[in-house]
N, C-alpha and C positions, 0 to 999 in steps of 0.2 A: 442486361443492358437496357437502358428505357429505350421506352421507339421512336421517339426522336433521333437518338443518336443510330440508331439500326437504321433509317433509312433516309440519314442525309442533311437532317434540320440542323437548324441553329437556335440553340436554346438562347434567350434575350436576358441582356447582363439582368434585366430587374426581376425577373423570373428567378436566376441563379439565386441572387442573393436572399429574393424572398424564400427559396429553399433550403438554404445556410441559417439561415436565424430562425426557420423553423428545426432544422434537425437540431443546432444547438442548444436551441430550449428544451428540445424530447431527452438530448443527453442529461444536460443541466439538471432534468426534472429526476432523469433514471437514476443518475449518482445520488441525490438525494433520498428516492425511497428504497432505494436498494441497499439489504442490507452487507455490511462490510463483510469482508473474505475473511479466513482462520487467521493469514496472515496479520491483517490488520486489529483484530480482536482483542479485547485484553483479559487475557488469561492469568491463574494464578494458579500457581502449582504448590500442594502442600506435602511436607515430610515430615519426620521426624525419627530418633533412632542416637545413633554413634555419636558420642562425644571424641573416639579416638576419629573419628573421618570431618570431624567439624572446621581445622584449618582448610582441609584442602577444600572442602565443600564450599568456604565463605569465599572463597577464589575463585572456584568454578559456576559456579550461579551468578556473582557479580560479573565475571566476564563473559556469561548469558545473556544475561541482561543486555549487557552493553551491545551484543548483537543481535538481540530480538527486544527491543524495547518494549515490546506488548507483552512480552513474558514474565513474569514475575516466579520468583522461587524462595517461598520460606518456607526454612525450615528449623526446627526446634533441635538443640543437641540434648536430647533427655536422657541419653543410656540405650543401648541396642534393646533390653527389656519393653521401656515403656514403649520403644519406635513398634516392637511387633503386637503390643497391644495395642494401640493405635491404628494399626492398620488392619489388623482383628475385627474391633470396636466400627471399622470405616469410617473414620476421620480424617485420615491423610491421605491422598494418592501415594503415597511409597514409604516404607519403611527403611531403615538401616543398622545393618547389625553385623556385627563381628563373628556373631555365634552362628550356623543353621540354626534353621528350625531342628526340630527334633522328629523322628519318624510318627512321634502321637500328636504331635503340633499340626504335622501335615495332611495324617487324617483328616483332621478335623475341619483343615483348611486348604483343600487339596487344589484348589486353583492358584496357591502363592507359587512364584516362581522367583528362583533366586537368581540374580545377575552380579558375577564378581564385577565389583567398581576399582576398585583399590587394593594394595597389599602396604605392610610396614612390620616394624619392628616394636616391640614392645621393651622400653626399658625400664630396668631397675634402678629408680633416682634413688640416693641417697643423700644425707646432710650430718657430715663427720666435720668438724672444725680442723686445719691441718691438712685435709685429705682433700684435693680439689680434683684430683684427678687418677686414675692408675687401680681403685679397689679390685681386688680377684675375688669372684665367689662363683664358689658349685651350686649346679642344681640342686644338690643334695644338702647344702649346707642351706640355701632360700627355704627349701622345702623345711627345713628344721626351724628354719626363722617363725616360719609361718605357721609352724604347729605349735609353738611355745615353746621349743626344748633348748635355742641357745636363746639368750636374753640380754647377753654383752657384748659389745663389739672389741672386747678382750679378749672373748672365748679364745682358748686354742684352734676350735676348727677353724675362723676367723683368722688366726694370727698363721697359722699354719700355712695359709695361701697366701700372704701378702710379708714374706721376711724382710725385714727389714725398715716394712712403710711403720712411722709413729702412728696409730691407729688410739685416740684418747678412748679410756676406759668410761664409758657410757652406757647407758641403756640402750636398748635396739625397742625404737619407737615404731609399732609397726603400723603401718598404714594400710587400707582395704577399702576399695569401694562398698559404699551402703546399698547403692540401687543395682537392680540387674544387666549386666556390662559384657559384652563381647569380649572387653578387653580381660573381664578376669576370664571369660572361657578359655580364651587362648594363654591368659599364663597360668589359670590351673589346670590345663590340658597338658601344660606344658610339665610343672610338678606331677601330674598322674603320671608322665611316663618315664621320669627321673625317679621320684621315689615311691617303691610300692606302700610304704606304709602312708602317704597321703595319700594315693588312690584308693586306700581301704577304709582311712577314714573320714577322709574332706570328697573326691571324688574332682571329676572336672565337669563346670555349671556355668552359666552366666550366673548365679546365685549360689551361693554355696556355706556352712553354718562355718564363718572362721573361726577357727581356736581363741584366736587372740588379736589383740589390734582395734585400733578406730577405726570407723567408717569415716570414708566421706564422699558426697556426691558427683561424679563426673571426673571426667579424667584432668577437669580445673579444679574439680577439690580434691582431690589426692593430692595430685601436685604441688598446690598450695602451700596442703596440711602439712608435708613434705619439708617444702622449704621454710617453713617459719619452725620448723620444730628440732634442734639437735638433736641427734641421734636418729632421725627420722629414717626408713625405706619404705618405699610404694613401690609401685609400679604402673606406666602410662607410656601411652605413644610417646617415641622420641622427641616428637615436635616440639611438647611440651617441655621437653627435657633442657632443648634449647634456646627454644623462647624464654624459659624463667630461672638458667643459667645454672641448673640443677646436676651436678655431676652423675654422670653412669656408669655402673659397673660394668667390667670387662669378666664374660661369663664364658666358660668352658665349653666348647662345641662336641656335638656326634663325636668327629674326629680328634678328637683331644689337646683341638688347639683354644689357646685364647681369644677371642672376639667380643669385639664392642657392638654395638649397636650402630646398623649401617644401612643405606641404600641397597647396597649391591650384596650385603652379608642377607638381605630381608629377601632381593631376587634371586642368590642364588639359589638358596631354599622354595622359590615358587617354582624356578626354573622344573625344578624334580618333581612336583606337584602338578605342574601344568602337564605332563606329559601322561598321568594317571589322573588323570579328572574324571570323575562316575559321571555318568548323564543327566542327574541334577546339577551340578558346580557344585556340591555341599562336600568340598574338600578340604582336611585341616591335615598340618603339615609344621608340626612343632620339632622341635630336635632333629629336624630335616639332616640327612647325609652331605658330607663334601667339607673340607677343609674349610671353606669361605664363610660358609653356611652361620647366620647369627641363629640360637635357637629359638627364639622368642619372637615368633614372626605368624602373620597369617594373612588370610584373607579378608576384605571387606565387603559384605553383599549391599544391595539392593535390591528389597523385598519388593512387590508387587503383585497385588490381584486380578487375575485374568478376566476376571468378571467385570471390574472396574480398570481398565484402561483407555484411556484417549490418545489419539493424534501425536497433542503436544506433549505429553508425557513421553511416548515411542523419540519423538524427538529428541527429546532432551536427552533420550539414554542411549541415544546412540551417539550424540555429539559428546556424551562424558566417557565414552568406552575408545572414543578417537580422538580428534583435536585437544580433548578434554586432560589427556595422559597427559599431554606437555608439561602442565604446571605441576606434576605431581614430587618431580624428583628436589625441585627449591623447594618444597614444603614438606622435605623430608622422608616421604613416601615413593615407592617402588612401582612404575610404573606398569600396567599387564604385561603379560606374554602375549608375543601374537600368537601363539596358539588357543588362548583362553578368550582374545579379543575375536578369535572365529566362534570359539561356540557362544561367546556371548551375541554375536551377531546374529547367530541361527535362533537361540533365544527369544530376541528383541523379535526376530520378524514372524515367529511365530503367536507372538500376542496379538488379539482380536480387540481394535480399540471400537469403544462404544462412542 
């Protein structure tokens, strides 16, 4: 307290004010050289990775944005391969991949850490003229597609599952991403544990030597190549399935029920998952158990380097593992378990931002 007012005075109005217009110019002058908070800074956060997680990404980073406007968020949808070379390489703050790493990946790069973002379904679009809706197919009969052995959508094994649907006699166009893709890991993960003779000779990769079929890039060029092409089958997140109005097969579960590709067929499968998570999250969970269960389903990470982390990155992944879930189930996708949403949170706070 100044000593004037400690013992009694009266400070005079032109005094006062001469003391106001000086502190207000020491503010005036402080905001000026002072530099701006984290908050106010403009940051830009870079990614790259999943083309199966790139709807719901273009959601969730816009609606970032819009609440931290200094934040910026691009990210590249290249394929879960190029996103973990890229962040190998130290190019991007985060990766995104469908696939783990692999136990020689992590050697090598043993401060990645993997955060489940996302779960879905992976479907089987096809393009039969007639057939808009309703096809049945086995694992076992996909897996056959996909090693060259049936090549009609006449075949008996085909016509076997589907009595009575007009199925036009066509070629089975097959479709396959070119680049390296979570999404094929999880649907040849998913063939490795249906048919043993694809696991002995195709295997399950984000890369893998296909028998037969086109490539094409991303889960927008499968899709595409899909629907402009009769007789066509891929396979791609559902989103895309219904964004480009691409019908999906209804595929035989664990339990030996029929199931499409779904929300809650994609959670109830994580559900069983979540409950057996290793202590990295590097958990896949294909042909999962339970009548509900779609099998062509899995996780989505979010790679990241502990050597290379900041602030605003911590942030942003902890707002996409919380408020972040809401958008996920309109854009098709299965939103965490709160069990996975805990270890992902122990995760996140265990990162050392630089």
């Amino acid at each position: 307290m100044p000593a004037y007012l400690r013992f009694g005075f009266r400070k005079p109005r032109r005094l006062i004010a001469a003391f106001a217009a000086a502190a207000l110019a020491c503010v005036a002058g402080s905001l000026r050289d002072a530099p701006p908070t984290l908050a106010q800074q403009a940051v830009t956060i870079t990614g790259a990775g999943s083309t199966f997680d790139y709807p719901l990404f273009s959601k969730m980073f816009s609606v970032y944005h819009g609440l931290h406007p200094n934040v910026q968020v691009n990210y590249q949808s290249i394929g879960s391969g190029g996103g973990q070379q890229q962040l190998f390489a130290g190019t991007v703050n985060f990766g995104a991949s469908d696939a783990p790493l692999t136990d020689d990946q992590l050697k090598q790069h043993p401060g990645i850490v993997h955060i489940p973002i996302t779960l879905g379904a992976v479907s089987v679009g096809y393009n039969l003229p007639g057939v808009p809706t309703g096809l049945r197919l086995t694992g076992d009969v996909i897996a056959r597609i996909y090693l060259g052995q049936i090549t009609s959508w006449s075949d008996p094994a085909v016509m076997r599952l589907n009595p009575g649907m007009k199925i036009p006699n066509l070629p089975i166009a097959v479709v396959h991403r070119s680049d390296g893709s979570g999404t094929s890991f999880i649907f040849t993960s998913y063939l490795s544990a249906i048919s043993p003779e694809w696991k002995s000779k195709v295997g399950a990769a984000a890369a893998v030597d296909w028998p037969t079929g086109v490539g094409a890039k991303g889960s927008e060029g499968v899709s595409g190549q899909v629907k402009q092409t009769p007789g066509g089958i891929g396979y791609f997140e559902m989103a895309y399935s219904i964004e480009n109005k691409i019908p999906m097969a209804t595929l035989q579960n664990a339990a030996g029920r029929w199931v499409g590709p779904s929300v809650p067929g994609a959670s109830a499968g994580a559900a069983q998952a979540a409950a057996h998570m290793p202590a990295d999250l590097r958990s896949v969970w294909v042909n999962a158990p339970g009548p509900q269960s779609y099998p062509i389903a899995g996780f989505s990470w979010i790679l990241v380097d502990n050597a290379h982390v900041s602030q605003p990155l911590i942030d942003l992944l902890t707002w996409m593992i919380h408020d972040g879930q809401k958008f996920a189930t309109a854009l098709y996708y299965g939103p965490l378990p709160a069990q996975v949403v805990q270890l992902d949170e122990q995760k996140i706070k265990a990162l050392s931002p630089r």
